[in-house]
TIDO-499507 format. One record per residue (C-alpha): x, y, z. Coordinates in Angstrom, 1 decimal. Each point is the difference from the previous one (the first is absolute). Layout:
BEGIN
<X=X&Y=Y&Z=Z>
...
! end
This chain:
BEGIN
<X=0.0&Y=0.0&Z=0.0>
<X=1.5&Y=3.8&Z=-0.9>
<X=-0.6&Y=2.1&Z=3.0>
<X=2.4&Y=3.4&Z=-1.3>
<X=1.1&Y=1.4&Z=-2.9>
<X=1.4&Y=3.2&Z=-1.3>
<X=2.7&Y=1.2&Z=1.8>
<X=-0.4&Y=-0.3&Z=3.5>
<X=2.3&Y=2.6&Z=2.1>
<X=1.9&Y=-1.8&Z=2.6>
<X=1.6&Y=-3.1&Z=-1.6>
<X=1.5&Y=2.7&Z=-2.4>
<X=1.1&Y=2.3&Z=2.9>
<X=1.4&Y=-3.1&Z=2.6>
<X=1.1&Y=-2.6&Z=-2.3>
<X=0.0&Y=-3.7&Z=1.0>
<X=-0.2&Y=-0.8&Z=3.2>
<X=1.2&Y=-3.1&Z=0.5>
<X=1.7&Y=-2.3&Z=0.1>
<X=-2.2&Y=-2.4&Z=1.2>
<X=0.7&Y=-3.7&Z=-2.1>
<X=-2.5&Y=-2.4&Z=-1.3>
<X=-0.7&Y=-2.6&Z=2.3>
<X=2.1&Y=-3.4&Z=-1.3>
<X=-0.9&Y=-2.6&Z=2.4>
<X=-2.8&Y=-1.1&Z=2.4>
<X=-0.3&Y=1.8&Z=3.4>
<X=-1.7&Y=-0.3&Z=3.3>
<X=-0.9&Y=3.1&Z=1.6>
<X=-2.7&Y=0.8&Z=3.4>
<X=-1.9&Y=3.3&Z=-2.9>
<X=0.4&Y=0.1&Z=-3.2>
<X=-1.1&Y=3.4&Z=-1.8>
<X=-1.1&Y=-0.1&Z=-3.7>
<X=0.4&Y=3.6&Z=-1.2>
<X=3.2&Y=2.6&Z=0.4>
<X=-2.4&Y=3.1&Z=-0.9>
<X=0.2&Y=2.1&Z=2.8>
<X=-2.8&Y=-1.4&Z=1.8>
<X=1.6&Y=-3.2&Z=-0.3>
<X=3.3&Y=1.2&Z=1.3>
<X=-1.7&Y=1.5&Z=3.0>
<X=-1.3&Y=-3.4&Z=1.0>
<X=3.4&Y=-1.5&Z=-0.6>
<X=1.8&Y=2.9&Z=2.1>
<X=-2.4&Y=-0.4&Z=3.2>
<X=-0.3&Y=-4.0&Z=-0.2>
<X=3.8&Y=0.3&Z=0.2>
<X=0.1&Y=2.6&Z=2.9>
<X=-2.1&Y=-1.8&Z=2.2>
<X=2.8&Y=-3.5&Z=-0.9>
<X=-2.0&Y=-2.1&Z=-2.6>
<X=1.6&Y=-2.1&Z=-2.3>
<X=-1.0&Y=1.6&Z=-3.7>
<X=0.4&Y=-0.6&Z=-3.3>
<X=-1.4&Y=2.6&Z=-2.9>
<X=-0.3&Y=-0.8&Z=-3.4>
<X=-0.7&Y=2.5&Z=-2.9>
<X=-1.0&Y=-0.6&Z=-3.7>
<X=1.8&Y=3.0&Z=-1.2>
<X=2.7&Y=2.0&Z=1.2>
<X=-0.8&Y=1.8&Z=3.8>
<X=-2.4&Y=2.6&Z=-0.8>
<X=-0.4&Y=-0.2&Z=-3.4>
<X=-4.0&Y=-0.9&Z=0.6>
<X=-2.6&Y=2.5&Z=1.1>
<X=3.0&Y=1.8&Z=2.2>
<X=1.7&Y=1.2&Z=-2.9>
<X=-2.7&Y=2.0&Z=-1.5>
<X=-1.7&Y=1.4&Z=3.5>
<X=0.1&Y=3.9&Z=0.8>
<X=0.8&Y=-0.8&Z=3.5>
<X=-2.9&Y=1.6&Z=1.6>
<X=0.0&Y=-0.4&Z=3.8>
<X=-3.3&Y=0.9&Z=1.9>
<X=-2.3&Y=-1.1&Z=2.5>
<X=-3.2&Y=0.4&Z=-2.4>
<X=-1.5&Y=-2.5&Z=-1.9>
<X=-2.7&Y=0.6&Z=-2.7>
<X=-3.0&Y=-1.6&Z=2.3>
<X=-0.1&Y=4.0&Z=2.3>
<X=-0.5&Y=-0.7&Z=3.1>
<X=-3.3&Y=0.9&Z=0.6>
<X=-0.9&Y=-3.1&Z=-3.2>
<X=1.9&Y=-2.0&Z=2.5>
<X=-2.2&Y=0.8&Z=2.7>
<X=-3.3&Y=-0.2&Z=-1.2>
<X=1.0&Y=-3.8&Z=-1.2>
<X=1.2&Y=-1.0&Z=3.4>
<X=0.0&Y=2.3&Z=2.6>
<X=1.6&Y=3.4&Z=0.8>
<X=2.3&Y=-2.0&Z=2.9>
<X=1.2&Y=-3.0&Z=-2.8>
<X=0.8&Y=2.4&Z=-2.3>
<X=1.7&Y=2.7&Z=1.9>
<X=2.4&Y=-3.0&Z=1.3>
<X=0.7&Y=-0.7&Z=-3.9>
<X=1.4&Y=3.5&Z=-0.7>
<X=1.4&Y=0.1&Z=3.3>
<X=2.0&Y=-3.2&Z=-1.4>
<X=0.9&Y=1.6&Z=-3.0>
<X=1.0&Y=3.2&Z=1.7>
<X=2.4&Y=-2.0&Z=1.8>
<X=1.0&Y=-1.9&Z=-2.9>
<X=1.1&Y=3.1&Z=-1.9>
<X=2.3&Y=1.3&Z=2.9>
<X=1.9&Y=-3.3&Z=0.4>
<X=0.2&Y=-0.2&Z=-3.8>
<X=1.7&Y=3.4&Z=0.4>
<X=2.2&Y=-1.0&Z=3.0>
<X=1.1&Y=-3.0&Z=-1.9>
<X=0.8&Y=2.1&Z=-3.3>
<X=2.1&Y=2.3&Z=1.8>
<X=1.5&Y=-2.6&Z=2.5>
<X=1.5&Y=-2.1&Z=-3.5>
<X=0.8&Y=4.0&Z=-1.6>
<X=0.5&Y=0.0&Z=-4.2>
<X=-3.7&Y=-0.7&Z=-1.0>
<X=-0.5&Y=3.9&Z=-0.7>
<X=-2.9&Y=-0.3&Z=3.1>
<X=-1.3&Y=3.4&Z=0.7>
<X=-2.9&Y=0.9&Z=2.4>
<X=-3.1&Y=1.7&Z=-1.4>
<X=-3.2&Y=1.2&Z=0.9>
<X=-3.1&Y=-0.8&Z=-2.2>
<X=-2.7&Y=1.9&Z=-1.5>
<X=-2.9&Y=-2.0&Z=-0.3>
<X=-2.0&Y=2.8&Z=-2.3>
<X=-3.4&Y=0.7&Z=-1.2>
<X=-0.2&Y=-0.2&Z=-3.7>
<X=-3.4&Y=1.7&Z=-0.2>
<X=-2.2&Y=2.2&Z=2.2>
<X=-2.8&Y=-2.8&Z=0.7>
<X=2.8&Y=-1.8&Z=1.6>
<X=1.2&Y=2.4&Z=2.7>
<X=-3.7&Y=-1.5&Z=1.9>
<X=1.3&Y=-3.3&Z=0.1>
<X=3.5&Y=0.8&Z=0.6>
<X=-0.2&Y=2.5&Z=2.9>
<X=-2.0&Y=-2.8&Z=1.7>
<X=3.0&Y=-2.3&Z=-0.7>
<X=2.4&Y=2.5&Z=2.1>
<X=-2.2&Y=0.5&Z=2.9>
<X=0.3&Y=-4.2&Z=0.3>
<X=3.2&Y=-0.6&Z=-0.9>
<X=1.0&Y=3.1&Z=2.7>
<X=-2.7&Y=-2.0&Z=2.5>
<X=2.3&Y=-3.1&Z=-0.4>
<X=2.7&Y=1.9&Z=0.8>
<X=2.2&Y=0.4&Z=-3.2>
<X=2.0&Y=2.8&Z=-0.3>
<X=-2.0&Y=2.4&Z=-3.0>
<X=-0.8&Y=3.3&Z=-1.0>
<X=-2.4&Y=1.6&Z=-2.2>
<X=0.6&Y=2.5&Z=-2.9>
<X=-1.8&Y=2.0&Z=-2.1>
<X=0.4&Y=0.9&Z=-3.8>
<X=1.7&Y=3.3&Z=1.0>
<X=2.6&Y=-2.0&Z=2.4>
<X=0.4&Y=-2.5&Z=-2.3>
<X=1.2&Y=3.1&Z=-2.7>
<X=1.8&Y=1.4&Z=2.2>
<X=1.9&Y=-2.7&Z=1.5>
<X=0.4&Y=-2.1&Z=-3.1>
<X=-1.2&Y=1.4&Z=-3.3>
<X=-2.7&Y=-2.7&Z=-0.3>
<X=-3.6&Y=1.0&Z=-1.0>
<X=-2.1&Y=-2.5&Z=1.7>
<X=-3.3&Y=1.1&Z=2.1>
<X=1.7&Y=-1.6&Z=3.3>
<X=1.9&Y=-2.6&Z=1.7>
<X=0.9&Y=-1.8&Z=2.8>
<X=3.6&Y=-0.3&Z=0.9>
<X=1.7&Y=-2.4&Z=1.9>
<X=3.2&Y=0.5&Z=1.6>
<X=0.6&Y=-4.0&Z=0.0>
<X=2.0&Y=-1.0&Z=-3.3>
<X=3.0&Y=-0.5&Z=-1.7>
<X=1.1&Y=-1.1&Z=-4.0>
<X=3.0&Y=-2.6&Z=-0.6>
<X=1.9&Y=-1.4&Z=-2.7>
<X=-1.8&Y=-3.8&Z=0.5>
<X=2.5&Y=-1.9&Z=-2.1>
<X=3.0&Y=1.5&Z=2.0>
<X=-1.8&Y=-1.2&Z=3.4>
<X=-1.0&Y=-3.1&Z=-1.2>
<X=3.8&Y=-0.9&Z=-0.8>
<X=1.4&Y=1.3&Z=3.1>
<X=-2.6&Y=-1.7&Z=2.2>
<X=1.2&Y=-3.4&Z=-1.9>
<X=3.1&Y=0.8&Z=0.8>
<X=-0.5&Y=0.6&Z=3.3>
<X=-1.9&Y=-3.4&Z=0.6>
<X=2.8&Y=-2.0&Z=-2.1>
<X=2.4&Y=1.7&Z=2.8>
<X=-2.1&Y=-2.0&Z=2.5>
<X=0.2&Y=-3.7&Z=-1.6>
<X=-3.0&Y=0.5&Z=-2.7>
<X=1.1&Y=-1.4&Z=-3.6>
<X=-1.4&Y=1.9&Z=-3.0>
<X=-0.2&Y=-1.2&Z=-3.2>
<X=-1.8&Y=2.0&Z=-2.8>
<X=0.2&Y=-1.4&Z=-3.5>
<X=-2.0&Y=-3.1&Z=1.5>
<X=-3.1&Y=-1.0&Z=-1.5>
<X=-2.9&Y=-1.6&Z=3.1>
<X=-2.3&Y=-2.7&Z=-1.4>
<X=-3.1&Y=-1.3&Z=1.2>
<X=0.3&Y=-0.3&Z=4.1>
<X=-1.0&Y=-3.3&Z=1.5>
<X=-1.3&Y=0.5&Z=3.9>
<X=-0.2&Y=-2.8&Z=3.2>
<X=-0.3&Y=0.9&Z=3.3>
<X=3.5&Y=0.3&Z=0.4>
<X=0.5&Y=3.0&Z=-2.5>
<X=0.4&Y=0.3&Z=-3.6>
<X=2.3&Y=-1.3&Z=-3.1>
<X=1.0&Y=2.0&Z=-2.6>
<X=1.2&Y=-0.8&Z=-3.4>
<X=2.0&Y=2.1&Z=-1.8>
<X=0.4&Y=0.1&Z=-4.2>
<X=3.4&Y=-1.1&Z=-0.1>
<X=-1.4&Y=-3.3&Z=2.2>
<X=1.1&Y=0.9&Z=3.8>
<X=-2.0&Y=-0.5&Z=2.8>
<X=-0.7&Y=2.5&Z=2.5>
<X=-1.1&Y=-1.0&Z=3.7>
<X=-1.7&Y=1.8&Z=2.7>
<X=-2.4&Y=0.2&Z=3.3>
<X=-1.5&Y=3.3&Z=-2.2>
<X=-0.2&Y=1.8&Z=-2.8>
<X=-0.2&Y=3.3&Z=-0.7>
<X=-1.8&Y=1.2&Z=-3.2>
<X=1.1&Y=3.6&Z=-0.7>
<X=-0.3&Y=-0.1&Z=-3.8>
<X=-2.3&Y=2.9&Z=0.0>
<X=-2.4&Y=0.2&Z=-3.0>
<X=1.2&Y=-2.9&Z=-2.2>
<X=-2.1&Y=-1.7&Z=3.2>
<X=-2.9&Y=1.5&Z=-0.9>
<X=-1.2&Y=-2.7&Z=-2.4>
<X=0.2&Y=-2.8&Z=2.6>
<X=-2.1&Y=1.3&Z=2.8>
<X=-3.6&Y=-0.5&Z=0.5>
<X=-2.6&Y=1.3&Z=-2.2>
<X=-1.0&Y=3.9&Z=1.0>
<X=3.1&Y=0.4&Z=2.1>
<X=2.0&Y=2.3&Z=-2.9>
<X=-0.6&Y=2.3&Z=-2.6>
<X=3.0&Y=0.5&Z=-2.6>
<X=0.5&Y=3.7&Z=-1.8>
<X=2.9&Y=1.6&Z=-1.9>
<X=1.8&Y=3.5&Z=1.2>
<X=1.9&Y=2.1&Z=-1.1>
<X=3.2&Y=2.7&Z=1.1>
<X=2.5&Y=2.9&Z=-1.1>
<X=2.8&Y=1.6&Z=1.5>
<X=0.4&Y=3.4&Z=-1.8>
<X=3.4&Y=2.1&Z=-0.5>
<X=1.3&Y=1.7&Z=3.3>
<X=-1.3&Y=3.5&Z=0.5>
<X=2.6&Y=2.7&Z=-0.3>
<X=-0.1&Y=0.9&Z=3.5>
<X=-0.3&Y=-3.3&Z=1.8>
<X=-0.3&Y=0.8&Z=3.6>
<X=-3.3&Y=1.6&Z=-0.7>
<X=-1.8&Y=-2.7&Z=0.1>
<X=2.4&Y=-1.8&Z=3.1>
<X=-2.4&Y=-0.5&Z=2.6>
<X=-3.4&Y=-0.5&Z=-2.8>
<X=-2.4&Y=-2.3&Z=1.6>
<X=-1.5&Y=-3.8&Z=-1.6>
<X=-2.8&Y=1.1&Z=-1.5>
<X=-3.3&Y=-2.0&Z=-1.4>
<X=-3.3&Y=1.3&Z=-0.5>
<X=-3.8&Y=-1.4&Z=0.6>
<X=-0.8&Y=-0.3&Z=-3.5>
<X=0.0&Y=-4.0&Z=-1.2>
<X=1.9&Y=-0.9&Z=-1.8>
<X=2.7&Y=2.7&Z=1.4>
<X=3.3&Y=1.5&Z=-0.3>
<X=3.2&Y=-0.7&Z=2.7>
<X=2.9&Y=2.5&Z=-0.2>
<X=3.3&Y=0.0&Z=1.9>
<X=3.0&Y=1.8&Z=-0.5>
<X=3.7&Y=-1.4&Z=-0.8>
<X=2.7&Y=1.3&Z=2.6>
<X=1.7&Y=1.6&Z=-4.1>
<X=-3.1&Y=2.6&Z=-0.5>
<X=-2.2&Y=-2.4&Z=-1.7>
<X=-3.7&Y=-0.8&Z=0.2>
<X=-1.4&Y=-4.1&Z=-0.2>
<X=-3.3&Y=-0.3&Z=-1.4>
<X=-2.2&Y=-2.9&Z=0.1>
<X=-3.5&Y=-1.0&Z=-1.3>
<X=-2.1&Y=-0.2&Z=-2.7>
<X=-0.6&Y=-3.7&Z=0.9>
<X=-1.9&Y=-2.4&Z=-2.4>
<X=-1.4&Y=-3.6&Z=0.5>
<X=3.1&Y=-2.4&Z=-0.7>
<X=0.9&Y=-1.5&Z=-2.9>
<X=3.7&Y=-0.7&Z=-1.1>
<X=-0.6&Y=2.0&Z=-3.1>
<X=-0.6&Y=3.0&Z=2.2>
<X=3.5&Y=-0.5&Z=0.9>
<X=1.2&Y=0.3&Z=-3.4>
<X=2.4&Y=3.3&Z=-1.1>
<X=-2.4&Y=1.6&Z=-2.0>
<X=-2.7&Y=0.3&Z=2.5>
<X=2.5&Y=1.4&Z=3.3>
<X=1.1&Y=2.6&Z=-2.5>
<X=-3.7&Y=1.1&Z=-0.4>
<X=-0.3&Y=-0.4&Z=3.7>
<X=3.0&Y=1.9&Z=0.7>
<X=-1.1&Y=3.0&Z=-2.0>
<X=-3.4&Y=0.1&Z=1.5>
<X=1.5&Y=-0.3&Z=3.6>
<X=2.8&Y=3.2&Z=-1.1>
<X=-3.4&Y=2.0&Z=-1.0>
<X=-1.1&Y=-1.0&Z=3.6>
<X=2.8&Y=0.9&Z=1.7>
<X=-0.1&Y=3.8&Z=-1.4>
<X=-3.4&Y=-0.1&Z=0.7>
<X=0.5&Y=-0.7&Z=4.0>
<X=3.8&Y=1.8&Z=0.3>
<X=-0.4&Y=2.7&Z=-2.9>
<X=2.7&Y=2.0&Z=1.0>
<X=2.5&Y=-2.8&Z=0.1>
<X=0.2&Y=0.0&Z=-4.3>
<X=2.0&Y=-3.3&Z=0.1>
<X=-0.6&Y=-2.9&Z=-2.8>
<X=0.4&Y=-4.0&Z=0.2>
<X=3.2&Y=-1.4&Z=0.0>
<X=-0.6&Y=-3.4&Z=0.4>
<X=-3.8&Y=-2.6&Z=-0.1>
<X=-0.2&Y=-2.9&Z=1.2>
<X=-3.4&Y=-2.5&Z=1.3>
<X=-0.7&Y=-2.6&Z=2.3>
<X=-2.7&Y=-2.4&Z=1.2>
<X=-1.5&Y=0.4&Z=3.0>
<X=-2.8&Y=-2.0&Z=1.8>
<X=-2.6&Y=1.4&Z=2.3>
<X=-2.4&Y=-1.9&Z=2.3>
<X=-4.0&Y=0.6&Z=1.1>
<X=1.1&Y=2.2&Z=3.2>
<X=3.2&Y=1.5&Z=-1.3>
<X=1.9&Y=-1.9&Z=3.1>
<X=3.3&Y=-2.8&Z=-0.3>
<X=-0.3&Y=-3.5&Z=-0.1>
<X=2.0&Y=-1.6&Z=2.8>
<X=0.1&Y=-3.1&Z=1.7>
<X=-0.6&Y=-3.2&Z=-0.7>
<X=-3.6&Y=-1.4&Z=-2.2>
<X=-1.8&Y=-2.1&Z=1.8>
<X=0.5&Y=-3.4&Z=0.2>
<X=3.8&Y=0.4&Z=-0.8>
<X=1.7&Y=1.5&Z=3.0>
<X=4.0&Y=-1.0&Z=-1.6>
<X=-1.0&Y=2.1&Z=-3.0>
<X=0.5&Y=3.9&Z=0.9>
<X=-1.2&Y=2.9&Z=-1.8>
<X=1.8&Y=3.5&Z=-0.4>
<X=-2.0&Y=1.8&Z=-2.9>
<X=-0.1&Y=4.0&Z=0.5>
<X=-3.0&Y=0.2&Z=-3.0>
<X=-1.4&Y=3.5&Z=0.3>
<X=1.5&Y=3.0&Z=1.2>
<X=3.3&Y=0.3&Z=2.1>
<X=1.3&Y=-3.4&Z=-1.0>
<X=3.3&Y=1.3&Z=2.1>
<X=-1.5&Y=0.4&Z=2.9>
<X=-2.5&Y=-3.2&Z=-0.1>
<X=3.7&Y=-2.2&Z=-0.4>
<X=1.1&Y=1.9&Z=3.2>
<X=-3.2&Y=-1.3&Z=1.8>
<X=0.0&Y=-3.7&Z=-1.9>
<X=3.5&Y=-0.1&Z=1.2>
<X=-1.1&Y=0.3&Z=3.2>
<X=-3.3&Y=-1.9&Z=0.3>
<X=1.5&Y=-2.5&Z=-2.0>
<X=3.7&Y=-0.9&Z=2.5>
<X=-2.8&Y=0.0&Z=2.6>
<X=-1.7&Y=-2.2&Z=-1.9>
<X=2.4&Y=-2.4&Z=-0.3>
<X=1.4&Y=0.3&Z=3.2>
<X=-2.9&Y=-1.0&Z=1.9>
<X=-0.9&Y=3.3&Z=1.1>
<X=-3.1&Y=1.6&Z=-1.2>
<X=0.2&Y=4.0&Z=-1.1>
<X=-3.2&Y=1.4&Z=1.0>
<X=-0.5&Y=2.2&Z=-3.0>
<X=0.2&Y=-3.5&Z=-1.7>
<X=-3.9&Y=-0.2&Z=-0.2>
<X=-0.2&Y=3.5&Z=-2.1>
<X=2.0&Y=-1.3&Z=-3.2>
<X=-0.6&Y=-3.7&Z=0.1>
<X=-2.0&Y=-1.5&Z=-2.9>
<X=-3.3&Y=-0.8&Z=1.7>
<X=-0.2&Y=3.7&Z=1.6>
<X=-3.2&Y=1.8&Z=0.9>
<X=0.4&Y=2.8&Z=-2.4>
<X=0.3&Y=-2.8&Z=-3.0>
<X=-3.1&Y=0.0&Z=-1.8>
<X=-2.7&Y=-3.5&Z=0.9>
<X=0.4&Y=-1.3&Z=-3.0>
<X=4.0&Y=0.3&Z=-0.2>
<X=0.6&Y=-1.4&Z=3.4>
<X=-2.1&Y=-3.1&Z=-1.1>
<X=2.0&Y=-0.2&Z=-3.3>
<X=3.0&Y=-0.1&Z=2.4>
<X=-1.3&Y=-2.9&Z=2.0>
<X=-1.7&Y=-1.8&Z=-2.7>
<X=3.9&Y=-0.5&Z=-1.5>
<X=1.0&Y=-1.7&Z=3.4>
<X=3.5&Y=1.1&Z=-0.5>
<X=0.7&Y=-0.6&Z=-3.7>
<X=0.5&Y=3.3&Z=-1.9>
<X=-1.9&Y=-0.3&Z=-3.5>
<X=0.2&Y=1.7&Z=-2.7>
<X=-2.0&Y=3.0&Z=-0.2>
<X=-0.8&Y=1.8&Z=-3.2>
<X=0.7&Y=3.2&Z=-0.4>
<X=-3.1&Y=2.0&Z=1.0>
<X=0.0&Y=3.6&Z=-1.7>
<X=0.6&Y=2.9&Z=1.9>
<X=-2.9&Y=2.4&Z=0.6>
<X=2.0&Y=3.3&Z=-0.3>
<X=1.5&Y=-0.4&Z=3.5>
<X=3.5&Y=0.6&Z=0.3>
<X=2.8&Y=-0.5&Z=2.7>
<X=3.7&Y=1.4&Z=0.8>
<X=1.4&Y=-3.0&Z=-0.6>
<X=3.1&Y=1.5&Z=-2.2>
<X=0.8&Y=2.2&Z=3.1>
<X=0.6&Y=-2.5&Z=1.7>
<X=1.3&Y=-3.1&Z=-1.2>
! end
């Protein structure tokens, strides 16, 4: 399956970053993580903290997935608001989901300043109105998410001039956020865990899995076989097709990165911004003077990843971008698009499906898909130690803000993913190239 093309930004700008060999021989190992994205590589970096025996195995080279073509957006929000959240299970269940992410985002940032050379910078967000009707909805959005005890603020269309040259009608902004080079932390967050006894081999095709109540078998392309008491799936949207009917919905999206302004410290401490429109636009800055633009999204189809088609995108999302930053005047210097998956209540899958407690989840589908592999990484070494996490609940595949229907698919499969078509998207959209 092609999940990227065009020219992604940060393989060009960091290189390879291995090495990490092909595997050339069976192993034993207590974890084995399938997946060195970056949400992969955080599982692989906390399993290995916490002293479990781990093995990771990659297709392609580290990174060169979903990671490489992310925008390395890091916030709290996800594109269910929290007052959607609420009114499907409760004000009190949902508060203690963004309070998860909220924390999520902050240790994502410790972390990415801890390892240093992942170009992590901390941000604020605007979370902006894209018409008048929405100002209703979204000043009612503030007064919960400041009830819950998040740290916003509320501006108008003149502030919002004033303090950033964006036309918008208002916005919320949060002070809790960051924006990261993805690729860079996934490599050093591999390194880091191979420095504690994990092997990594990329270049290392997994076949079907075979599962006992002992853990799982792998076997690998070249004929290997891979043993384990768990495994960890972190293969992001190339899962998608295996899960339950309901649980996923598959779309195309699409980025620039446009030619540094002339005076780049003028846009040094620019907020994230996305908007309330669907689909929507997600803008960062580079630490050179350049805007990141994403959008534009479309239901997926490998053809909409084809050369012709990002170039049309690309020149639609440089018309947007002098539309929301007029005074910038900068153009495209480089396109590229990605597939992204989102899922009924724009929240993570992790943990294990029922029926199949040795087979472990990690999929960051929707928004943030940074900060869900910080959370997986921790539900999930709790997981497998023996030790519960008590946000567990909120992400897992049967939870209470799943739609009826798709928690039934889930337990009708009694632990055997099947493949799912792909259902078309109904002009939803996520972040998902901001942050994979």
């Amino acid at each position: 399956m092609q999940i990227t093309s065009g020219y992604p930004i940060w393989p060009l700008l960091d290189g390879l970053s291995g090495p990490f060999p092909s595997l050339e021989g069976d192993v034993d190992c207590g974890v084995v993580v399938v997946g060195a994205g970056v949400t992969g590589a955080l599982q692989a970096h906390e399993l290995a903290r916490r002293g479990l025996d781990v093995v990771v195995l990659e297709k392609r080279e580290v990174g060169f997935g979903s990671t490489a073509a992310t925008t390395g957006l890091l916030t709290y929000e996800v594109d269910a608001s929290l007052r959607d959240l609420a009114r499907r299970i409760g004000v009190k269940e949902a508060t203690r989901t963004y309070g998860s992410m909220v924390d999520a985002t902050r240790r994502v940032g410790a972390l990415a300043r801890r390892v240093g050379g992942c170009r992590y910078a901390a941000r604020r967000s605007l979370y902006a109105a894209s018409r008048e009707s929405d100002l209703r909805e979204l000043r009612a959005e503030y007064r919960l998410r400041r009830s819950a005890g998040i740290a916003v603020s509320f501006l108008d269309r003149a502030e919002l001039r004033r303090g950033f040259g964006i036309d918008r009608p208002g916005a919320i902004l949060s002070e809790d956020g960051g924006q990261v080079d993805a690729y860079a932390l996934a490599a050093r967050m591999l390194h880091r865990a191979r420095r504690r006894g994990a092997r990594v081999h990329d270049r290392t095709t997994v076949l079907e899995p075979a599962y006992d109540e002992r853990g799982v078998r792998l076997r690998t392309e070249q004929g290997h076989v891979v043993r384990g008491r768990f495994v960890v799936w972190a293969t992001g949207y190339e899962m998608a097709r295996y899960l339950p009917r309901g649980l996923v919905q598959l779309a195309a999206t699409y980025a620039i990165l446009s030619e540094p302004l002339r005076e780049p410290r003028a846009i040094r401490e620019f907020p994230i911004v996305w908007e309330t429109a669907r689909p929507y636009l997600y803008l960062r800055t580079a630490r050179d003077g350049r805007f990141m633009l994403g959008g534009r999204d479309e239901p997926f189809r490998e053809a909409n990843l084809a050369d012709d088609v990002v170039q049309s995108k690309a020149s639609a999302l440089e018309a947007d971008l002098r539309r929301l930053v007029p005074w910038a005047g900068v153009r495209a210097a480089f396109a590229w698009a990605g597939a992204f998956a989102t899922t009924p209540d724009e929240l993570a899958y992790v943990g294990p499906l029922p029926g199949r407690r040795r087979a472990l989840f990690a999929l960051g589908f929707g928004a943030n898909g940074i900060v869900f592999g910080q959370l997986a990484a921790d539900i999930l070494a709790g997981e497998v130690l023996g030790r519960p996490h008590p946000d567990a609940r909120l992400f897992s595949f049967d939870r209470a803000s799943l739609p009826a229907s798709v928690r039934r698919n889930v337990h009708r499969s009694r632990g055997r993913p099947t493949t799912a078509r792909r259902p078309r998207a109904r002009g939803r959209t996520s972040r998902a190239l901001k942050s994979r």
